[in-house]
VOPAGU-2260 file (C-alpha; in pm, 1 decimal, decimal comma):
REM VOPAGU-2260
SITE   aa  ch    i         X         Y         Z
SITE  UNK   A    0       0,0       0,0       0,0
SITE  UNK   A    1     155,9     330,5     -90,2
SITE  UNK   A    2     237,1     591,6     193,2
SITE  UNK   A    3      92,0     917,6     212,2
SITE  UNK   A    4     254,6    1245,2     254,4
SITE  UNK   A    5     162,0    1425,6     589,7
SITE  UNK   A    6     -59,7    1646,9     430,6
SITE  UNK   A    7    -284,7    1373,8     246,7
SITE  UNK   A    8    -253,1    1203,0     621,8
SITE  UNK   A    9    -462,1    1493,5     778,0
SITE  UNK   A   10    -702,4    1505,7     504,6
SITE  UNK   A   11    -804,3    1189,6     496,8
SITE  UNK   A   12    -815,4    1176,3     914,8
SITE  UNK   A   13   -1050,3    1464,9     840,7
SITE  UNK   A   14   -1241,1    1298,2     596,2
SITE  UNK   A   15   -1300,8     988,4     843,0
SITE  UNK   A   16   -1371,9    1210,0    1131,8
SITE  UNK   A   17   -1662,1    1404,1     971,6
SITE  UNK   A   18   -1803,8    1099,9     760,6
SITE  UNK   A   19   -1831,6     853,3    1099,9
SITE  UNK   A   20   -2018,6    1179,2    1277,2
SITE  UNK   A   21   -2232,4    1304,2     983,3
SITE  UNK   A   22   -2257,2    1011,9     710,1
SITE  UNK   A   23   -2219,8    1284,7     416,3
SITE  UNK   A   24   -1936,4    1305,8     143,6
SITE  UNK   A   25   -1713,8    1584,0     288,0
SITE  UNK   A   26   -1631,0    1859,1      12,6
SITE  UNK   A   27   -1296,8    2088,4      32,1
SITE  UNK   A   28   -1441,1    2359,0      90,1
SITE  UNK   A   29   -1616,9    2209,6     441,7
SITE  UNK   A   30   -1262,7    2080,8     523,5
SITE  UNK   A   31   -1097,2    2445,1     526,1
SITE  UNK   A   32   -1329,3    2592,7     696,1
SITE  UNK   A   33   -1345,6    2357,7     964,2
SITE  UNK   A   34    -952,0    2211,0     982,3
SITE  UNK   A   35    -661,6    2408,5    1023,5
SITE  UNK   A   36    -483,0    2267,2     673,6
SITE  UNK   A   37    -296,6    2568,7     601,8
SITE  UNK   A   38    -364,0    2589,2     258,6
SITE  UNK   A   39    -657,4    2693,5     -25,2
SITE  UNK   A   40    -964,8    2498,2     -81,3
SITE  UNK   A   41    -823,6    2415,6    -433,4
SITE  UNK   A   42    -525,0    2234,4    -285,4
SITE  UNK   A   43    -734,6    2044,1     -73,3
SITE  UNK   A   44    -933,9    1969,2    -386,2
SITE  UNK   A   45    -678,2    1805,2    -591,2
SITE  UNK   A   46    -514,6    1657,8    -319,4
SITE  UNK   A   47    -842,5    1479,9    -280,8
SITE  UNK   A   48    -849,5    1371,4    -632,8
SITE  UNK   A   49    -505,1    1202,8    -597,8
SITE  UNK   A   50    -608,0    1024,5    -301,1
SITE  UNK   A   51    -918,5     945,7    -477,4
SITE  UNK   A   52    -664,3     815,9    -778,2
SITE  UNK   A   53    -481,0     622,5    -559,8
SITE  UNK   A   54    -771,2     438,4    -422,8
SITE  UNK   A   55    -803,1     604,3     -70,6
SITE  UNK   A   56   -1104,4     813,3    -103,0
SITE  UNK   A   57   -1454,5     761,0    -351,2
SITE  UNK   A   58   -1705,2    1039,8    -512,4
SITE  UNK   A   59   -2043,4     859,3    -469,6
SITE  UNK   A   60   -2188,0    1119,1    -687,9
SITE  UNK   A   61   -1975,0    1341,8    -969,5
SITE  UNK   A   62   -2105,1    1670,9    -798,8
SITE  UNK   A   63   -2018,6    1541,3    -393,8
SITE  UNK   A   64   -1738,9    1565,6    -225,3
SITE  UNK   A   65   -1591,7    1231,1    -125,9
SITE  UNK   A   66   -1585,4     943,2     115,5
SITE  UNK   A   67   -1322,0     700,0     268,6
SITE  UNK   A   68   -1304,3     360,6      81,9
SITE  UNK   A   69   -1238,6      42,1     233,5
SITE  UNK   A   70    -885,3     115,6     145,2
SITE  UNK   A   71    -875,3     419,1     296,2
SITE  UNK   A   72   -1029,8     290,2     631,3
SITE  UNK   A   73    -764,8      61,2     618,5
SITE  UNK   A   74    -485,6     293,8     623,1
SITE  UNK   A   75    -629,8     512,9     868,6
SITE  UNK   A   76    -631,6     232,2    1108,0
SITE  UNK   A   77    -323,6      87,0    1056,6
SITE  UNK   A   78    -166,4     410,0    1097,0
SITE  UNK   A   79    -338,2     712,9    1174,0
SITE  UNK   A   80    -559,0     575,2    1473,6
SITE  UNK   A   81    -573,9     749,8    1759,1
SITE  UNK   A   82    -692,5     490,6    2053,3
SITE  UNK   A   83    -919,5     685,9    2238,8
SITE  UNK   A   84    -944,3     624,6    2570,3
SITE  UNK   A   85   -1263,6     425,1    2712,3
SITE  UNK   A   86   -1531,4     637,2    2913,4
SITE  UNK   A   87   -1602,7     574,8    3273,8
SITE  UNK   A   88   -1944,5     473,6    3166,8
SITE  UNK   A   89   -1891,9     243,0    2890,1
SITE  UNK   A   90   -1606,3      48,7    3126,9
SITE  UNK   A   91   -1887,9      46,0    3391,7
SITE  UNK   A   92   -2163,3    -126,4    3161,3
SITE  UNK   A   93   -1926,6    -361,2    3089,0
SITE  UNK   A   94   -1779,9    -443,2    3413,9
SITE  UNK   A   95   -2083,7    -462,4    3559,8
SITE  UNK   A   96   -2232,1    -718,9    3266,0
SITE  UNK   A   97   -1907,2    -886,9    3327,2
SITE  UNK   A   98   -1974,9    -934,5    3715,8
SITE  UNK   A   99   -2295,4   -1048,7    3697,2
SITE  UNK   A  100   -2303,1   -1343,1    3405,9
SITE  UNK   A  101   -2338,5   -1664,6    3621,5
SITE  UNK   A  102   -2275,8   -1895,6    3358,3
SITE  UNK   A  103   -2075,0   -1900,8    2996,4
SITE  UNK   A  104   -2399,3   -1807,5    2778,5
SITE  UNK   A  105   -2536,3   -1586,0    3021,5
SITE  UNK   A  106   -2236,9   -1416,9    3079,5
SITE  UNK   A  107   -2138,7   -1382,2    2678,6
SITE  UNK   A  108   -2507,8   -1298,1    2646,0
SITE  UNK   A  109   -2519,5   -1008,6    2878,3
SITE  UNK   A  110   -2188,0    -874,4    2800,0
SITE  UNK   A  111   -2247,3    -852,0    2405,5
SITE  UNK   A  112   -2590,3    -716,3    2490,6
SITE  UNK   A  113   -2443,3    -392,1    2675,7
SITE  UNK   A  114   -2125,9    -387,5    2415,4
SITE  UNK   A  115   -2360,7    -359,4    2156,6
SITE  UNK   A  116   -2566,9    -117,0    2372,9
SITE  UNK   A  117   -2297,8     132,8    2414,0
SITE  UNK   A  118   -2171,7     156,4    2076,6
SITE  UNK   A  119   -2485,9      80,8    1891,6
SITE  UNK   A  120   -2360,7    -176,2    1662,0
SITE  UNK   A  121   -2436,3    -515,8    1643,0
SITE  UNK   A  122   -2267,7    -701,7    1862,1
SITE  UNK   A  123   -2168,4   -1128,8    1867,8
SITE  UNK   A  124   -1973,7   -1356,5    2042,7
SITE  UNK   A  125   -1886,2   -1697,7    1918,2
SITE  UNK   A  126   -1728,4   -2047,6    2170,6
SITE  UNK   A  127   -1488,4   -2282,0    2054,6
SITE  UNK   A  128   -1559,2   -2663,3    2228,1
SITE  UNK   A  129   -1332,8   -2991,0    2163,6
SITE  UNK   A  130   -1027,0   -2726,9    2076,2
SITE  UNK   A  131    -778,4   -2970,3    2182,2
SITE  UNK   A  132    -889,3   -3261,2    2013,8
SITE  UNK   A  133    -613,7   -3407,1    1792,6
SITE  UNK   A  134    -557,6   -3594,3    1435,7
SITE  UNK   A  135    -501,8   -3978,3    1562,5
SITE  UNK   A  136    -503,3   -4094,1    1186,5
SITE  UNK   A  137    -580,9   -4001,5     846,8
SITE  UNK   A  138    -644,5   -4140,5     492,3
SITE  UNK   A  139    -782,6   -4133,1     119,2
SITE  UNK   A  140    -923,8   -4411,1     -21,7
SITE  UNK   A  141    -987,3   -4424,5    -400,3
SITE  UNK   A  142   -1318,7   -4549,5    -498,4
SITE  UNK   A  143   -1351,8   -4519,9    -866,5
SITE  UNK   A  144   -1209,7   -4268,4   -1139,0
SITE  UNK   A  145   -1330,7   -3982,4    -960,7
SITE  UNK   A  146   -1449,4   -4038,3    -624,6
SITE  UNK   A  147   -1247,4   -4080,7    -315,6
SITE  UNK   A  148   -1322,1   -4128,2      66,4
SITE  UNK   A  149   -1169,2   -3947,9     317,4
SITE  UNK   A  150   -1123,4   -4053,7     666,2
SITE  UNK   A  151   -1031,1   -3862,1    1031,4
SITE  UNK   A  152    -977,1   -4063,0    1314,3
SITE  UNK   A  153    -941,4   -3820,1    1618,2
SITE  UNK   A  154    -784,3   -3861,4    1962,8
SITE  UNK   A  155   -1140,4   -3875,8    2154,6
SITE  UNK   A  156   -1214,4   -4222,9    1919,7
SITE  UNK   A  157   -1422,7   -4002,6    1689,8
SITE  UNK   A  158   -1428,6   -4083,7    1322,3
SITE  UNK   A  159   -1571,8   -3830,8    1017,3
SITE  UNK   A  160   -1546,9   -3931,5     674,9
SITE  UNK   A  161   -1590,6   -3727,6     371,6
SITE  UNK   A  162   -1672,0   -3813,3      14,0
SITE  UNK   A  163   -1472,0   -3640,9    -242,6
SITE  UNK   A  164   -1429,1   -3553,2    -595,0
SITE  UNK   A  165   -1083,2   -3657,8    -738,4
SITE  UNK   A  166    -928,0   -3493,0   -1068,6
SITE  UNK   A  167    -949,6   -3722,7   -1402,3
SITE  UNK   A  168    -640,3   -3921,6   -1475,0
SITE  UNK   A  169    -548,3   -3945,5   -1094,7
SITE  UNK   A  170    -335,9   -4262,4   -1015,8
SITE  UNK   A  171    -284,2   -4570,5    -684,3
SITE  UNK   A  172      61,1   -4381,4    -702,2
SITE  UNK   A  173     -60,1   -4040,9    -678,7
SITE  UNK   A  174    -327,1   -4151,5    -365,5
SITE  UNK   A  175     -34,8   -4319,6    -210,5
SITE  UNK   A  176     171,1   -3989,0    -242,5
SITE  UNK   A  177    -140,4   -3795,5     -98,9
SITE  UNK   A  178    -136,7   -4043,5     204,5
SITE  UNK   A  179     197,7   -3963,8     250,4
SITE  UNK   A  180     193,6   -3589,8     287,4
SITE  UNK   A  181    -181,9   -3667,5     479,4
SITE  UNK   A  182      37,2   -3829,5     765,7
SITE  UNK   A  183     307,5   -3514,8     760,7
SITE  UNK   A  184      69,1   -3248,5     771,3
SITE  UNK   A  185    -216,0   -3387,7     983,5
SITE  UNK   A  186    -127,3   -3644,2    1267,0
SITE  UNK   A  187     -99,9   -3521,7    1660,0
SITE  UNK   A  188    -230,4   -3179,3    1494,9
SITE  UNK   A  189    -513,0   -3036,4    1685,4
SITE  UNK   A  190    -848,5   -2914,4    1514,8
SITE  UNK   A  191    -860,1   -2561,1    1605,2
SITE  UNK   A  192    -494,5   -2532,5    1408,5
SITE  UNK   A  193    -675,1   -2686,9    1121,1
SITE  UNK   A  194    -997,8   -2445,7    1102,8
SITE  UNK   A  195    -699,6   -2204,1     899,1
SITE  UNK   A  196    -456,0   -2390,4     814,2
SITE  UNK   A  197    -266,0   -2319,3     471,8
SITE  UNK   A  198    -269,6   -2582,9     153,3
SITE  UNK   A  199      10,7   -2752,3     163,4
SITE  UNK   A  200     229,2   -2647,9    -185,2
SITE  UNK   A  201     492,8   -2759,9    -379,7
SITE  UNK   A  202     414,6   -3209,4    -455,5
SITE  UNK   A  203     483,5   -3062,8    -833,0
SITE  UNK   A  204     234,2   -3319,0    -963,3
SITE  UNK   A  205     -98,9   -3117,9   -1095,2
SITE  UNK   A  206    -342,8   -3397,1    -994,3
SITE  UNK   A  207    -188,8   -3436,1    -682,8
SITE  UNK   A  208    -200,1   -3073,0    -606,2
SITE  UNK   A  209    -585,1   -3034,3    -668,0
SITE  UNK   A  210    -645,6   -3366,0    -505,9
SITE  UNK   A  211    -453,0   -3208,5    -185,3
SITE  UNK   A  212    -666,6   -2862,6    -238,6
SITE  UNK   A  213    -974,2   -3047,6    -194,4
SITE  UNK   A  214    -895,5   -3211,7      56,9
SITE  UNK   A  215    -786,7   -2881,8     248,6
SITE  UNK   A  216   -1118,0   -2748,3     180,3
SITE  UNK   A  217   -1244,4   -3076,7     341,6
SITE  UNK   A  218   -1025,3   -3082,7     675,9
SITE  UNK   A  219   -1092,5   -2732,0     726,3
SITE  UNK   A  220   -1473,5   -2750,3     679,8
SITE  UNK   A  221   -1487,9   -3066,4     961,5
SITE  UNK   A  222   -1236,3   -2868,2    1216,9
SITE  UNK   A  223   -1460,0   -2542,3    1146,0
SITE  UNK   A  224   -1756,1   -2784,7    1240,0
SITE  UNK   A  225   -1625,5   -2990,2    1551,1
SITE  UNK   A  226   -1474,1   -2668,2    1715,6
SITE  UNK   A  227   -1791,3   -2462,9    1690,6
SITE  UNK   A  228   -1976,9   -2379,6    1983,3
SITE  UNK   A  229   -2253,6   -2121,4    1982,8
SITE  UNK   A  230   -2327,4   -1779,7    1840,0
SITE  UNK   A  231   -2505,2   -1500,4    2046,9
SITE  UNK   A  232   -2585,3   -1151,9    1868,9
SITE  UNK   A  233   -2728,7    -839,4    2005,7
SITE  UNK   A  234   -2828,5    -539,4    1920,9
SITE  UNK   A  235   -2985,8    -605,2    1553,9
SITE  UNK   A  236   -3199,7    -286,3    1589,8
SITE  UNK   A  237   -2913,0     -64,5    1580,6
SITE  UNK   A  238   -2868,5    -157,6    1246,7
SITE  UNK   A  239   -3177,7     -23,7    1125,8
SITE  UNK   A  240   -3024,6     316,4    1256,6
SITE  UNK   A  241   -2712,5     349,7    1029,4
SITE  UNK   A  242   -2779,3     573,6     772,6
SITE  UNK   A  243   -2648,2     342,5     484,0
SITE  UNK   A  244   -2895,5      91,0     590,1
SITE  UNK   A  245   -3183,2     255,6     541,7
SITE  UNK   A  246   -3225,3     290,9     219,1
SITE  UNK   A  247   -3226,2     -18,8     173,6
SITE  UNK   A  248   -3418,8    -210,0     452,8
SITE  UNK   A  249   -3523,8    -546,7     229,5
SITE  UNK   A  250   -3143,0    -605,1     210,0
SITE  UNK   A  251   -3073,1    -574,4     558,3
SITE  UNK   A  252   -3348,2    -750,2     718,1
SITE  UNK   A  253   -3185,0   -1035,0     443,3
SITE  UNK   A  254   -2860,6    -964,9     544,1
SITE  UNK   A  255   -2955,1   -1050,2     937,5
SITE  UNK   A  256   -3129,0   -1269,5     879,4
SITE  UNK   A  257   -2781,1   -1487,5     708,1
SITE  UNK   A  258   -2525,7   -1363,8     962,1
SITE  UNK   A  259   -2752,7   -1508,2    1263,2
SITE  UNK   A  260   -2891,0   -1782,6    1055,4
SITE  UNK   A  261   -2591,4   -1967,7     856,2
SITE  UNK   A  262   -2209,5   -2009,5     863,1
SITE  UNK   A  263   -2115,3   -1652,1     747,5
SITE  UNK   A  264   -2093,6   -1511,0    1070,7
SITE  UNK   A  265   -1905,9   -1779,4    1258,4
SITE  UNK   A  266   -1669,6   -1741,9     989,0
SITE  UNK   A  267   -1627,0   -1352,7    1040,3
SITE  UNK   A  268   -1568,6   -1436,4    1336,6
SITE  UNK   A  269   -1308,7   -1737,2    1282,2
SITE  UNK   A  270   -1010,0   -1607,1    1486,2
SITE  UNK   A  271    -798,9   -1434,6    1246,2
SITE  UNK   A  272    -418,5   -1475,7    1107,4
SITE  UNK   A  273    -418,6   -1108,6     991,5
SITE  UNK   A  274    -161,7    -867,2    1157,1
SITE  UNK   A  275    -483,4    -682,4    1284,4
SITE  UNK   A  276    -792,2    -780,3    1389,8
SITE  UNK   A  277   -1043,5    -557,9    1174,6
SITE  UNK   A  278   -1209,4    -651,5     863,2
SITE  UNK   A  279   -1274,8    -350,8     678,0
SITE  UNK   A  280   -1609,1    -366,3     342,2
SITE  UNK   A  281   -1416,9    -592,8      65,5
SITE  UNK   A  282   -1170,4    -765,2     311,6
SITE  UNK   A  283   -1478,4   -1001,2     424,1
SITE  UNK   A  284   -1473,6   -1306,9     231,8
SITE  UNK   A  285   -1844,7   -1311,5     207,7
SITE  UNK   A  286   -1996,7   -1080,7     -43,6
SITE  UNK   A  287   -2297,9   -1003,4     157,9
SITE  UNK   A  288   -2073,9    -867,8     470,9
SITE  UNK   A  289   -1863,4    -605,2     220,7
SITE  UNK   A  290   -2057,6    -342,6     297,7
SITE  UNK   A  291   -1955,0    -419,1     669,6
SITE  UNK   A  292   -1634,1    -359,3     934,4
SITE  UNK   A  293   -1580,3    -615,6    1191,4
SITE  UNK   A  294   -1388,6    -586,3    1478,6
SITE  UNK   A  295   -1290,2    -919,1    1671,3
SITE  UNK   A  296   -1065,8   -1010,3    1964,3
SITE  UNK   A  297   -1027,3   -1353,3    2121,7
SITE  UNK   A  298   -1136,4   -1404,7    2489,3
SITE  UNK   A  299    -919,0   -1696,0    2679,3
SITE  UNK   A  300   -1021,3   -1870,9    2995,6
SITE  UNK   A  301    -701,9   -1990,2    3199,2
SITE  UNK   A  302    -464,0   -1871,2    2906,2
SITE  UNK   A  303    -665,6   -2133,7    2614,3
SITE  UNK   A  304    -887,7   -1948,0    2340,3
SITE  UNK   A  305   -1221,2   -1988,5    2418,3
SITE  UNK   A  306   -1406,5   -1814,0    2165,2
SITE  UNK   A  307   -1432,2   -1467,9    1960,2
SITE  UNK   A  308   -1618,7   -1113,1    2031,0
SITE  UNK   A  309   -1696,4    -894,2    1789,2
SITE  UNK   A  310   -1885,8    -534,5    1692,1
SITE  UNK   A  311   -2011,9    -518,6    1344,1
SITE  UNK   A  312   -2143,1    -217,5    1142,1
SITE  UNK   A  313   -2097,7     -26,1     826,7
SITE  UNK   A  314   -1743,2      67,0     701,5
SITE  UNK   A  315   -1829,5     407,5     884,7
SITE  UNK   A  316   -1744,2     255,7    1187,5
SITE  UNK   A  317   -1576,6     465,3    1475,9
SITE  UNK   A  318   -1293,3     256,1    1498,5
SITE  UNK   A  319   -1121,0     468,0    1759,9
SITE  UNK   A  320   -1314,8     354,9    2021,9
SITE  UNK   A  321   -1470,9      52,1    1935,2
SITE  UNK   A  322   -1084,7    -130,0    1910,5
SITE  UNK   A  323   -1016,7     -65,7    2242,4
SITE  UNK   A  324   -1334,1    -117,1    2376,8
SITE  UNK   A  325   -1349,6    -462,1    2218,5
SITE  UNK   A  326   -1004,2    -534,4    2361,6
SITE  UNK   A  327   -1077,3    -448,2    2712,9
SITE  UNK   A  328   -1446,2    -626,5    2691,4
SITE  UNK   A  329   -1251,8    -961,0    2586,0
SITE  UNK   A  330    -962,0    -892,5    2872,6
SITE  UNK   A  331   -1226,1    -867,3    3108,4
SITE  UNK   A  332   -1470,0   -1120,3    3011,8
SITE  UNK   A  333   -1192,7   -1368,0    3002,2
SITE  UNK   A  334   -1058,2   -1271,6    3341,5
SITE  UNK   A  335   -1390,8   -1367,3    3467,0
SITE  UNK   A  336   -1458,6   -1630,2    3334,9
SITE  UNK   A  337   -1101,4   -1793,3    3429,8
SITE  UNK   A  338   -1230,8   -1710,5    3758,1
SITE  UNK   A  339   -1530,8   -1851,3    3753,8
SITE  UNK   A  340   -1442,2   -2212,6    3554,4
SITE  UNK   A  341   -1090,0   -2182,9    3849,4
């Protein structure tokens, strides 16, 4: 990602600021005005255009000023964001939600409930269950020119197979080589590595290599399924109150209804490999979340993962202070529950 001069820094921090307050495109003229840039509207103006060149900024309309893109979000967070510091009242709701969640559904419950109450975005919480569970054994089984059968055998005596699609012209040689690399990349691994683990590359032989790529897409889809506890959302309604929302309300109540009802949210949710923990419009996977930010951290009871909470809203998101108050809501809601489970 290109870096931008100081100048194009400020402007598109100002840009951010006034679009996350007012939900507006922000002309150069309104940024003058209100921002101490030190130079003419016109400057602004093409400075804006560049940025809008390079991909940080959009013009929804040819006569509006312009918004942040998902790329310019981006930036802004991993380098112009200013953690601001959590109120005394926002730490209380939480704390208190914290302190009085008796047990783990109640207490994610209740503590999503007033996260999502205090920043008025949706909020969710996913558990992780049979984490440790390991890879006793694996194998592929050809059963005809373009079937195979694959087979887990896990450390708690628990066996899933899968039925597969193998490429045309694959041979006993090539399964046996499969096997091989099955044994190297699988045994004694535990299931919550595998929910994002890589391919493996570089067995040279085509059919091996798509044979292998299916069968990541298999392993990956059983770990997803034997580590997932529950999902809990709050705070729908706030939705319906974002501006970009509601001009469209068929396509949100849609939209809900698939992140509480399907696999698209646990996956937003999946913990993440990425250097931070925000998802920002066209980073989601899922096309139906990239008009969406999500902000995740991991809670742990006893120093082992235990699940995921998030915030999720439009790209407009104050990130600022729903980071940290995500971070502190999973510090805290794992120091009580390592607490309460001793």
């Amino acid at each position: 990602m290109p870096e931008l001069d100081l100048r194009k820094q400020t402007i598109l921090q100002a840009i951010i600021i006034e679009y996350v307050t007012a939900a507006e495109p922000i002309g150069s003229e309104a940024l003058v005005q209100k921002y101490q840039l030190g130079v003419k509207s016109a400057t602004v103006r093409n400075e804006m255009a560049e940025m809008s060149d390079l991909g940080f900024l959009e013009q929804p309309h040819t006569s509006a000023g312009r918004i942040p893109s998902d790329r310019g979000y981006g930036y802004y967070v991993d380098h112009l964001i200013v953690m601001r510091d959590i109120d005394e009242a926002a730490r209380n709701r939480v704390k208190n939600a914290v302190a009085e969640g008796d047990a783990l559904q109640s207490l994610l419950r209740d503590t999503i409930r007033s996260l999502s109450r205090v920043t008025h975005l949706l909020g969710a919480a996913t558990t992780v269950r049979d984490s440790h569970v390991s890879v006793r054994n694996a194998v592929v089984s050809a059963l005809g020119p373009s079937k195979a059968l694959l087979v887990l055998v896990l450390s708690n005596g628990h066996v899933e197979n899968r039925m597969i699609e193998v490429p045309a012209g694959l041979t006993l040689d090539d399964v046996g080589r499969a096997n091989e690399l099955l044994q190297t990349a699988l045994i004694t691994k535990e299931l919550r590595t595998l929910t994002r683990s890589k391919t493996p590359t570089g067995v040279g032989n085509p059919a091996i290599d798509k044979l292998i790529g299916s069968l990541w897409t298999n392993i990956r889809s059983i770990a997803r399924e034997l580590t997932r506890g529950v999902l809990i959302t709050e705070g729908e309604e706030f939705m319906y109150g974002q501006p970009e929302f509601q001009r469209d309300l068929t396509s949100l109540n849609e939209l809900l209804e698939e992140l509480t009802d399907s696999d698209v949210l646990f996956d937003a949710l999946a913990p993440s490999d990425l250097v931070r923990p925000v998802t920002i419009g066209r980073e989601n996977r899922h096309v139906r979340m990239q008009n969406l930010s999500v902000v995740r951290k991991s809670f742990f009871i006893g120093g082992e993962e235990a699940g995921v909470i998030a915030l999720i809203g439009p790209t407009r998101m104050n990130y600022d202070r729903s980071i940290p108050l995500v971070n502190y809501t999973a510090k805290a809601l794992g120091d009580s529950l390592s607490r309460f489970f001793g």
